[in-house]
FIVEX-594692 format. One record per residue (C-alpha): residue number from 1; chain; residue in three letters; x, y, z. Coordinates in pm, 1 decimal. Layout:
BEGIN
> nr,kette,rest,X,Y,Z
> NUM,A,Ala,X,Y,Z
...
***
This chain:
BEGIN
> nr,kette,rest,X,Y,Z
> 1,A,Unk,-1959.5,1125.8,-5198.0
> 2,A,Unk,-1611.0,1062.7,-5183.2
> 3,A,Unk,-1474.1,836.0,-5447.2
> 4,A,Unk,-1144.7,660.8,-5560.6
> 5,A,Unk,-1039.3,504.6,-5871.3
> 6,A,Unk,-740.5,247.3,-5829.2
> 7,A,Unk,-546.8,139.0,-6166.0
> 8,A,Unk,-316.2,-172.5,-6197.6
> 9,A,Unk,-115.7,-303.1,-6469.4
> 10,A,Unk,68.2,-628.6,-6580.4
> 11,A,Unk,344.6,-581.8,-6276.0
> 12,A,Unk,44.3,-666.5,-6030.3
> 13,A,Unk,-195.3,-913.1,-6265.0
> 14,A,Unk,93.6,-1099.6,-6439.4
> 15,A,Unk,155.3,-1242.6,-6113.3
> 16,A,Unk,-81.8,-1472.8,-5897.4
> 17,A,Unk,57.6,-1427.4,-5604.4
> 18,A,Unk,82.0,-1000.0,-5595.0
> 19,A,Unk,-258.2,-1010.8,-5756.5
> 20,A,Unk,-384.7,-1193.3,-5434.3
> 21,A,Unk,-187.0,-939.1,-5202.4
> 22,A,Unk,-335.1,-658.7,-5367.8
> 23,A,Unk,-679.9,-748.4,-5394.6
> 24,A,Unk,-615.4,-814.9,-5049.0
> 25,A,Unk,-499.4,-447.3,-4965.4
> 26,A,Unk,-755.6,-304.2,-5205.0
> 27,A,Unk,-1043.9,-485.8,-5020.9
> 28,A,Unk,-940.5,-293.8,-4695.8
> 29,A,Unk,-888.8,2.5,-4892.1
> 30,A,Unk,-1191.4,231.1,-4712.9
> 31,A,Unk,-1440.3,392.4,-4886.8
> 32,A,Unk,-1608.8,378.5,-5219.2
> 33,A,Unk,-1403.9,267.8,-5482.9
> 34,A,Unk,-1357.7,130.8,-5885.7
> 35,A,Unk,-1082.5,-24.5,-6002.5
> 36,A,Unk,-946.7,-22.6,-6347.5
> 37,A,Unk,-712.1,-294.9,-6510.8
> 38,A,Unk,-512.5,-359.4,-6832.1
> 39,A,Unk,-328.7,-705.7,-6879.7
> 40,A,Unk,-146.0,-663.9,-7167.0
> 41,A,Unk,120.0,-888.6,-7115.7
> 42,A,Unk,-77.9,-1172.0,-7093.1
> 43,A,Unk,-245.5,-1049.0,-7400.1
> 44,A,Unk,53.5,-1108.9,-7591.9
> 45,A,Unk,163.1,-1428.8,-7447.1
> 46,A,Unk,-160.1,-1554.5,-7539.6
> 47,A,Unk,-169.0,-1365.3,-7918.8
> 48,A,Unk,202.5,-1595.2,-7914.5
> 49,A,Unk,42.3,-1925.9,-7824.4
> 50,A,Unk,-236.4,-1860.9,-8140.8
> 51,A,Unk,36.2,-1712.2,-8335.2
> 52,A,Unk,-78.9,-1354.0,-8328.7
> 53,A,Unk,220.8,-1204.7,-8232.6
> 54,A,Unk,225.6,-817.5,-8084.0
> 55,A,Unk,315.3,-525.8,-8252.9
> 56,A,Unk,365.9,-197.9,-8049.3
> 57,A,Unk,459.5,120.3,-8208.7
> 58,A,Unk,577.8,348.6,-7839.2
> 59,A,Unk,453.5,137.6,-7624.8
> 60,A,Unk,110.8,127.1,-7775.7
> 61,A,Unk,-20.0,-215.3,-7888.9
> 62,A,Unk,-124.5,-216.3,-8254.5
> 63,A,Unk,-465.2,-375.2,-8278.4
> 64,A,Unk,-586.3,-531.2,-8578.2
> 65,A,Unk,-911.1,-770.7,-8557.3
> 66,A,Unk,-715.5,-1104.6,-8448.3
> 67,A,Unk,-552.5,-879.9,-8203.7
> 68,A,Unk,-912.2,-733.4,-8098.3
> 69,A,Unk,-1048.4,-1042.5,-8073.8
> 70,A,Unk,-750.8,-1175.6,-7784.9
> 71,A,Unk,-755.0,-853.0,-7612.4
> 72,A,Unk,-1113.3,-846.8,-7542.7
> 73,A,Unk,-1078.8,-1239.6,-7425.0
> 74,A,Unk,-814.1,-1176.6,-7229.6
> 75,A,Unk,-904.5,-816.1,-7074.1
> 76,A,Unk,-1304.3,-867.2,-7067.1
> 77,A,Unk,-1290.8,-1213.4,-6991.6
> 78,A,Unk,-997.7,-1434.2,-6830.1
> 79,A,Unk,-882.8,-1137.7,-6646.8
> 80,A,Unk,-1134.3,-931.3,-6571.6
> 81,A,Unk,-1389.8,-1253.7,-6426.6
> 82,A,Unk,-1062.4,-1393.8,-6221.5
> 83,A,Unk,-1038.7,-1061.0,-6008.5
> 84,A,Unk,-1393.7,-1026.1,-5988.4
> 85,A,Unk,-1422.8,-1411.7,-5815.3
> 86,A,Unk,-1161.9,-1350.4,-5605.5
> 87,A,Unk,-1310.9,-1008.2,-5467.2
> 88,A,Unk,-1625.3,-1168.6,-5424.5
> 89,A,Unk,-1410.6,-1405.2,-5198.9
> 90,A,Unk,-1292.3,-1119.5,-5012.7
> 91,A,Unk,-1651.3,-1029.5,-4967.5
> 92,A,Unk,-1633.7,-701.1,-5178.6
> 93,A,Unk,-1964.8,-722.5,-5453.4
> 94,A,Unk,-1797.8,-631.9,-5722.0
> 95,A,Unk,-1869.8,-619.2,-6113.2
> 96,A,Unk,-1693.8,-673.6,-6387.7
> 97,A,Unk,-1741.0,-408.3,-6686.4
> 98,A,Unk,-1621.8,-346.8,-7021.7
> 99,A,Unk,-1708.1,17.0,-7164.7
> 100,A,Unk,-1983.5,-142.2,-7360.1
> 101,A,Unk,-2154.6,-272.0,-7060.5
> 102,A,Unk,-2472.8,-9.8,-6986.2
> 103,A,Unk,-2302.3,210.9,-7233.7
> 104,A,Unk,-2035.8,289.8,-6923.0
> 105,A,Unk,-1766.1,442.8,-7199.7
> 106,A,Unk,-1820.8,562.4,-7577.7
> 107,A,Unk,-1470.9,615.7,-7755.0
> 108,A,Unk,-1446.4,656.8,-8085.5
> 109,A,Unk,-1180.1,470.6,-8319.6
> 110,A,Unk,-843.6,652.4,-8328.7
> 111,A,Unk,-801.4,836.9,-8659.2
> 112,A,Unk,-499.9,717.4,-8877.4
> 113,A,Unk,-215.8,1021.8,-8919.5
> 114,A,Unk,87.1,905.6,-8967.5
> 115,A,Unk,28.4,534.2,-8738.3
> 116,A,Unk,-270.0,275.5,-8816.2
> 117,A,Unk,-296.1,185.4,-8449.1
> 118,A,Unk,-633.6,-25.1,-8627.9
> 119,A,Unk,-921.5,-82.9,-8321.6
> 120,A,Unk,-754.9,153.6,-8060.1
> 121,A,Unk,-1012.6,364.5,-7878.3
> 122,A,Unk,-1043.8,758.3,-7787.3
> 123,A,Unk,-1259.2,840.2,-7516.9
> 124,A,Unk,-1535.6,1075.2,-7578.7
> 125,A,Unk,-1797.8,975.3,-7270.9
> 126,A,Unk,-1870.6,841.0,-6966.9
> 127,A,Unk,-2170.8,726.8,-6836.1
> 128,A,Unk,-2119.4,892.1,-6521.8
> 129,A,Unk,-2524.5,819.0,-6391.4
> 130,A,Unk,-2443.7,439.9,-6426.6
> 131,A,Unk,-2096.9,515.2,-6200.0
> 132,A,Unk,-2274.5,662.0,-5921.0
> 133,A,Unk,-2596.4,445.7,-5934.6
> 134,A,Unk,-2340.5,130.1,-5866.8
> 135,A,Unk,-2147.7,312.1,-5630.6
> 136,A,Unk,-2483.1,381.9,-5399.2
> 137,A,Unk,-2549.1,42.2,-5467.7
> 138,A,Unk,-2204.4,-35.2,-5267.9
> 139,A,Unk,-2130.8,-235.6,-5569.8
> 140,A,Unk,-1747.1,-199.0,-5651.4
> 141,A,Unk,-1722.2,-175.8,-6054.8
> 142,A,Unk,-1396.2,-352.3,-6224.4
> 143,A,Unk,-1332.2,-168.5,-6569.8
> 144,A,Unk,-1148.2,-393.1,-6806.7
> 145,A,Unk,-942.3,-208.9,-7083.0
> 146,A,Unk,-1181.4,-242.4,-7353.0
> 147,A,Unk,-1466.0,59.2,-7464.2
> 148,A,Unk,-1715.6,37.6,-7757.0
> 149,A,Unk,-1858.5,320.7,-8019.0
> 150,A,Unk,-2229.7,233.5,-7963.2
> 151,A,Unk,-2277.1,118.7,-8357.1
> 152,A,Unk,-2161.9,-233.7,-8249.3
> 153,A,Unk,-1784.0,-221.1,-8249.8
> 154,A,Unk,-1572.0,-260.2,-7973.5
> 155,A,Unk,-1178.9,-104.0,-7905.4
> 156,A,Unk,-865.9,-158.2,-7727.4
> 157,A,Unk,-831.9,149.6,-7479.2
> 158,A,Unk,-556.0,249.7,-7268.8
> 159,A,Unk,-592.0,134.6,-6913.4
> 160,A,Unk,-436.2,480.8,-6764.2
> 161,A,Unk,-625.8,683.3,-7014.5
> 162,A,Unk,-996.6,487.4,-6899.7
> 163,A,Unk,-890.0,594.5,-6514.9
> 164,A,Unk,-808.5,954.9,-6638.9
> 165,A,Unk,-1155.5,996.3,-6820.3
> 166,A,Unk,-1333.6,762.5,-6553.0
> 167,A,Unk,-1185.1,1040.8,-6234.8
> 168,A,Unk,-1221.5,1321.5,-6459.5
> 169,A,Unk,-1613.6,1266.5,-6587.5
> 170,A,Unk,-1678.6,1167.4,-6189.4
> 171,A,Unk,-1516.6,1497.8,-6069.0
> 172,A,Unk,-1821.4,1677.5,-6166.3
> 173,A,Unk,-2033.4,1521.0,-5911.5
> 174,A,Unk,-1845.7,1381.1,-5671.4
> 175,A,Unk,-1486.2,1384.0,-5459.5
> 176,A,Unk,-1260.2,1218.0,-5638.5
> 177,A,Unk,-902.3,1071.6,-5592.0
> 178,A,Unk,-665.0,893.1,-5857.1
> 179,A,Unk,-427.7,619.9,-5785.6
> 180,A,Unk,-183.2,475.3,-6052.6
> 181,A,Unk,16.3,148.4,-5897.9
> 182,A,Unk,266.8,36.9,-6086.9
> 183,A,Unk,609.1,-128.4,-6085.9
> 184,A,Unk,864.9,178.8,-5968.8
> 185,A,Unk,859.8,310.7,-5578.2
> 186,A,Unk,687.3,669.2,-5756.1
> 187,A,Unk,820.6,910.6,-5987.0
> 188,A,Unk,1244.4,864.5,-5951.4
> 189,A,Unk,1501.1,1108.5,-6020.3
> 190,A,Unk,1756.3,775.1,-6109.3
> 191,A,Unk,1482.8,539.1,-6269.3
> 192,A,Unk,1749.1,265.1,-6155.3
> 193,A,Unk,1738.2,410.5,-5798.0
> 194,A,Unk,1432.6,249.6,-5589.5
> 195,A,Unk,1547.3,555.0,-5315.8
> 196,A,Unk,1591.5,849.3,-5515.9
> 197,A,Unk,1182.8,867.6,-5500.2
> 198,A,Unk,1043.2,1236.0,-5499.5
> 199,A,Unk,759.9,1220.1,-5271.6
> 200,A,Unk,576.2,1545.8,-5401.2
> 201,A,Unk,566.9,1695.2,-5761.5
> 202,A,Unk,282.8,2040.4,-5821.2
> 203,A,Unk,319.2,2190.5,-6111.1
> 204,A,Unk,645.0,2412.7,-6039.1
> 205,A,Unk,869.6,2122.9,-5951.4
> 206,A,Unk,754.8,1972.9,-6248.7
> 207,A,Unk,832.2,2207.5,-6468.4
> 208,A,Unk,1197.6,2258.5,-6295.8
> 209,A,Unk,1264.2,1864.1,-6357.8
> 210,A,Unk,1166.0,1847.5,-6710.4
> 211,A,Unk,1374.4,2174.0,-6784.6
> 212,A,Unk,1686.2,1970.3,-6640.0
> 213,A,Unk,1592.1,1629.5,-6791.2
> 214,A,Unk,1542.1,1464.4,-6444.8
> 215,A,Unk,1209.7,1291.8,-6513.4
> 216,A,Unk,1244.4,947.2,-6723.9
> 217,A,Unk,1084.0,997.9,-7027.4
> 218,A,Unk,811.5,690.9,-6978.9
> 219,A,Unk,681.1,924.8,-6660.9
> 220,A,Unk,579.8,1201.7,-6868.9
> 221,A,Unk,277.2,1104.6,-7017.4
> 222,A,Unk,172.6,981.4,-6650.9
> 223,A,Unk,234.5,1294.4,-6510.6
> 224,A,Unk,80.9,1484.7,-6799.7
> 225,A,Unk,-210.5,1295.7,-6738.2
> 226,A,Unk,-210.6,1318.6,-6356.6
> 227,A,Unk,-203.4,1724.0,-6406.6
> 228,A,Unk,-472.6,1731.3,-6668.1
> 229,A,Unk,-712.2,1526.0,-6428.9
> 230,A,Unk,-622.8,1768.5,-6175.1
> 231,A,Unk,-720.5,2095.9,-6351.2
> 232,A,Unk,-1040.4,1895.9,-6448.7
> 233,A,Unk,-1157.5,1885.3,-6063.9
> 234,A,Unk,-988.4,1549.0,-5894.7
> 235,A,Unk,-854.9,1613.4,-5609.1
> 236,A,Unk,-533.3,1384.7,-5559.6
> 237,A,Unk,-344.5,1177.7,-5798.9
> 238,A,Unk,-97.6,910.2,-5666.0
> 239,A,Unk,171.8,711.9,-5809.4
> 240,A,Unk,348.7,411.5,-5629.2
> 241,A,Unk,402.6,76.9,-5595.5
> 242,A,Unk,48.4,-155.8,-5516.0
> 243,A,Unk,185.3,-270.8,-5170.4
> 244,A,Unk,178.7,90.2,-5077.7
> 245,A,Unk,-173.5,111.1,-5193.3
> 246,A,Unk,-311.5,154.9,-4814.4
> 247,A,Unk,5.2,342.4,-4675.4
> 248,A,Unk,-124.3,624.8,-4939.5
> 249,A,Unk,-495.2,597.8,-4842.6
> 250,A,Unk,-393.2,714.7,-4515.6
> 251,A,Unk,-177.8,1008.0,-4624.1
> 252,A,Unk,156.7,820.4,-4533.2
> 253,A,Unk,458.5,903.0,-4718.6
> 254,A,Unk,483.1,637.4,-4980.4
> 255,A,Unk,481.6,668.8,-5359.9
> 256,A,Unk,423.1,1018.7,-5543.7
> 257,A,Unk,168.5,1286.3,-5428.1
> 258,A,Unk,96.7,1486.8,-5749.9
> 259,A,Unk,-56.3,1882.9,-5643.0
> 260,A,Unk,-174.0,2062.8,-5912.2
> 261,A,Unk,-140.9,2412.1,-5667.3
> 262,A,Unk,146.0,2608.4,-5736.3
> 263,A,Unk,375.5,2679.3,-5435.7
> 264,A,Unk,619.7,2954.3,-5352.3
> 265,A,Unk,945.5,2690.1,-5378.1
> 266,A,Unk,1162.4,2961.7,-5207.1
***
């Protein structure tokens, strides 16, 4: 079975009328399919409107229990039941999930070094029977941002970092590709430059652009991640713009192709 795993961020929910367009796109997207969403910007306009205001230590949101509390209304809930109605509208049967729902993902709290990042979530398993069972179901899961330790308490998890685990767990039974949308063209040598994309990055290129400081430094930890699900058995990882979503499905040159083979660049 072939399988892909679509993540979106704030640049695509934050927005009514993108979120329509790409639920749009993703509902033609062919195949089986699981999409995984964040929302933190909403998050913290709502934490604002009860006076919980955000605190983010590199680019990580600090979550204490009033924090918790918004997060999981905002990811779980508001968020996670709007895209789920309006998929259903678009005649795709999908659910909406949490990682506590059928035990889907177990993290554990993050241990404090030298940040208290309070009920942030690690990943250490995916329930990749309940994955599959859906997916021959032809029910589309929707993963909110929010994972449990299975002794009642439930954490604030990266949205990138759920895909990651989600592709990487799957990879072990089934064919699986990665897609991160977000709000640049792909991975830019000017981050200012919508044009200077660079359509394919493996491993050798990669290591040639970090060497000469070409990658942004907010890219990294995408592409880190994006090699490491690689080497753990996916077989494609994308980065691009949503609207390009189904341009990239059908292996036209849009976003950032990331190969984990090593080529002769010579």
């Amino acid at each position: 079975m072939n399988v892909s795993i679509i993540k979106i961020g704030g640049n695509v929910i934050d927005f009514p009328e993108k979120l329509d367009e790409f639920l749009y796109l993703f509902a033609r997207f062919p195949g089986k399919k699981i999409l995984v969403h964040g929302g933190g910007i909403m998050a913290s306009k709502f934490g604002e409107s009860l006076g919980v205001m955000p605190e983010m230590v590199d680019g990580r949101r600090i979550t204490d229990k009033d924090t918790l509390d918004i997060v999981t209304m905002v990811y779980a809930g508001l968020i996670n039941k709007q895209i789920v109605a309006k998929l259903q509208g678009l005649k795709q049967n999908a659910l909406g999930m949490t990682g506590a729902d059928g035990n889907l993902i177990r993290s554990i709290k993050r241990p404090v070094k030298t940040i208290d990042y309070g009920f942030v979530g690690d990943i250490k398993e995916v329930n990749v029977d309940l994955i599959k069972t859906l997916l021959d179901a032809d029910i589309i899961p929707v993963v909110s941002a929010i994972t449990h330790d299975k002794k009642g308490q439930l954490l604030n998890t990266n949205a990138d970092s759920i895909a990651s685990e989600l592709a990487t767990n799957l990879s072990k039974k089934l064919n699986v590709n990665l897609y991160y949308c977000f709000n640049k063209a792909g991975v830019l040598i000017d981050e200012k430059n919508e044009s200077s994309i660079i359509p394919l990055i493996n491993e050798d290129i990669y290591a040639e652009l970090r060497k000469e400081n070409v990658i942004h430094s907010g890219m990294i930890p995408k592409l880190d991640n994006a090699f490491t699900a690689l080497h753990k058995g996916v077989n494609h990882v994308w980065i691009g713009k949503a609207e390009n979503l189904l341009l990239a499905a059908k292996g036209k040159l849009s976003g950032t192709s990331i190969e984990r083979h090593k080529y002769d660049l010579y």
